[in-house]
C-alpha positions in Angstrom: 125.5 109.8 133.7 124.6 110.5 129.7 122.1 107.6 130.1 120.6 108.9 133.4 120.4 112.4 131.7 119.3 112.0 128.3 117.6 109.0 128.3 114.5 111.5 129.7 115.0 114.2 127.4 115.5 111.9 124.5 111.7 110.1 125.6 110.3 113.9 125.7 111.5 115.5 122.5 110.9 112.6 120.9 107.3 112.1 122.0 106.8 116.0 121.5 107.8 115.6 117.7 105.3 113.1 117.4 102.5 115.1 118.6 102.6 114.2 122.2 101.7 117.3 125.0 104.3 118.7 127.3 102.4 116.8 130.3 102.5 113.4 128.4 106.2 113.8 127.1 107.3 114.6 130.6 105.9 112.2 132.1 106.8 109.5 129.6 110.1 110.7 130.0 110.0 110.8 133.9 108.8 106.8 133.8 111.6 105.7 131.2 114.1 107.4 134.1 112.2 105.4 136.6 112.7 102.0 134.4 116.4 102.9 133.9 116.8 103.5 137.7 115.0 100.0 138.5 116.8 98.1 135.8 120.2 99.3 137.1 119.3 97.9 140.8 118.3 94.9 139.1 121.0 94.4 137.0 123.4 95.4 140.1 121.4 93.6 142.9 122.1 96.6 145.0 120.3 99.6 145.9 122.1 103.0 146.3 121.3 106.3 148.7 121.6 107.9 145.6 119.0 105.8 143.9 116.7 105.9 146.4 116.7 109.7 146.7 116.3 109.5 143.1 113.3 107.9 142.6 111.6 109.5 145.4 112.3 112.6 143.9 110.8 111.0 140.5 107.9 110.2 142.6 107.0 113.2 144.1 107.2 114.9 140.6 105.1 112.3 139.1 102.4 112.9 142.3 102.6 116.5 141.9 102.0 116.6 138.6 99.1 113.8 138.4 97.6 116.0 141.4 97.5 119.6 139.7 98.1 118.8 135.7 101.5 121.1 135.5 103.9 119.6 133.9 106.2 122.0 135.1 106.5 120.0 138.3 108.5 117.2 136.5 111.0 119.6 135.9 111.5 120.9 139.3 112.0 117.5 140.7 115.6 118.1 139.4 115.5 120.8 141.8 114.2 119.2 144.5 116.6 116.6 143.8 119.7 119.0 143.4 118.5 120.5 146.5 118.5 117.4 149.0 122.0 116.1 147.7 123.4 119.5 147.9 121.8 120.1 151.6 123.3 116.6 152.4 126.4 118.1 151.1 126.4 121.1 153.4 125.3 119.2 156.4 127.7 117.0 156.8 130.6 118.9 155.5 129.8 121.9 158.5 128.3 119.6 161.0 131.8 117.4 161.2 131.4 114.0 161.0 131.6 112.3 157.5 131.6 114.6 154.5 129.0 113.1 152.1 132.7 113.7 149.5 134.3 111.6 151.8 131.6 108.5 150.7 131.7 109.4 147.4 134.9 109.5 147.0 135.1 105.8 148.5 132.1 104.6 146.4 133.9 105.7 143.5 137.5 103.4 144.0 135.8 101.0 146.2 139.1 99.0 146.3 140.8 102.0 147.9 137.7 102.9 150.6 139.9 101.8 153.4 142.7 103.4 152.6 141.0 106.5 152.0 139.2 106.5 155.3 142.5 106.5 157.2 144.0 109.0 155.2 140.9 110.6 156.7 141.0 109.5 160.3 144.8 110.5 160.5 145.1 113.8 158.4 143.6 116.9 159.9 144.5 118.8 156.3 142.6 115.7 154.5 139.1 116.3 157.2 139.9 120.1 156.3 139.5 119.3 152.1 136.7 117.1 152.2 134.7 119.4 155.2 135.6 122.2 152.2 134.8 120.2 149.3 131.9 119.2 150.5 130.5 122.6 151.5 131.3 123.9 147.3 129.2 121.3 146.7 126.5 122.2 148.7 126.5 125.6 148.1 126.3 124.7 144.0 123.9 122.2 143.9 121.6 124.4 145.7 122.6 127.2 143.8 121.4 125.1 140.7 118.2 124.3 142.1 117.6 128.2 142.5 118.4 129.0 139.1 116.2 126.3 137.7 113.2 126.4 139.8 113.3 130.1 138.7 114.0 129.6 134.5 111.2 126.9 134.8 108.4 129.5 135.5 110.5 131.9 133.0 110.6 130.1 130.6 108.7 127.5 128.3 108.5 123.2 129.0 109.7 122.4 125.5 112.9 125.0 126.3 113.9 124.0 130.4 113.9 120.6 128.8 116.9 120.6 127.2 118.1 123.6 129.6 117.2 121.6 132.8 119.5 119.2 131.5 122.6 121.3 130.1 122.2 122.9 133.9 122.7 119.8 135.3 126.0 119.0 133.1 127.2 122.8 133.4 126.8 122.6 137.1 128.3 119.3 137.6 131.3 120.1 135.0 132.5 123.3 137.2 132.3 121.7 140.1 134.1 118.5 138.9 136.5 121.2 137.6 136.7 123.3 140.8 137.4 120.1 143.0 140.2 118.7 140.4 142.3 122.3 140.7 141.4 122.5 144.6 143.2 118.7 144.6 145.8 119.7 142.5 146.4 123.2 144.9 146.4 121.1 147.7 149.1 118.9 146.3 151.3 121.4 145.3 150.8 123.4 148.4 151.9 119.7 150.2 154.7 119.5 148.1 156.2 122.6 148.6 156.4 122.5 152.4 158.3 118.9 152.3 161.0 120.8 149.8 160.7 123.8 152.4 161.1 121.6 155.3 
């Protein structure tokens, strides 16, 4: 995640110190993600949902900005981006079905996928945690997107830059953090009514 995050942000400051304009720095930056992205499927001879949505999002920033000149459209493809995920997120954790945590979770200890989804299958309190976590998720993602989309036409490219980015790692921190103490909760919730029982 450090690499996806600040290997653009490294390409823009960098290129800005040397004289390059926000539209150029953004845009160089925007392409090295797009390398980094297309190296990784390379290297991993797979293609991820995730990377896909990625570098569609990349490309519609890149578009938008070629078409109208503002670079201020490379920065909001982190909202956009932010916003599908977290929509995903909200979808299918109130729609039923497979919360998008629920594949995450398995993409993330692929060795234990199956076991995770019949802990799924056969715990309604485990459908009820991911259905919850899932809606959080949503509901901050998008809430990032809001506050970003808004700061980018507060504020100026060479300052959302860097503040597009800590967003992203502010945003992504709490909610790492709210989902670790919601586990935890859970657990000792669990606990306690096999000692009670």
């Amino acid at each position: 995640m450090a690499a996806d995050l600040g290997l653009p942000v490294v390409t823009y400051y960098g290129l800005h110190a040397l004289g390059a304009d926000d539209t150029t720095a953004l845009l160089a930056g925007t392409l090295a993600a797009g390398a980094r992205l297309v190296w990784v499927a390379v290297r991993s001879r797979t293609v991820s949902y995730f990377s896909m949505v990625m570098g569609a999002v990349f490309g519609v920033g890149l578009l938008f900005t070629l078409l109208t000149g503002d670079a201020r459209f490379l920065l909001i493809k982190h909202s956009m981006m932010a916003a599908v995920i977290g929509a995903l997120f909200l979808v299918t954790g109130l729609r039923g079905g497979k919360p998008l945590t629920l594949s995450a979770q398995q993409s993330f200890t692929p060795a234990k996928a199956a076991e995770i989804a019949a802990e799924y299958a056969n715990s309604p309190e485990v459908r009820r945690g991911h259905r919850i976590a899932s809606v959080v998720w949503g509901g901050g993602l998008l809430t990032e997107a809001v506050v970003r989309v808004v700061l980018v036409y507060l504020l100026p490219v060479d300052v959302m830059v860097g503040l597009s980015t800590l967003l992203t790692v502010v945003t992504l921190t709490l909610l790492i953090g709210w989902n670790a103490r919601y586990i935890a909760t859970r657990k000792r919730a669990a606990v306690g009514e096999l000692v009670n029982a």
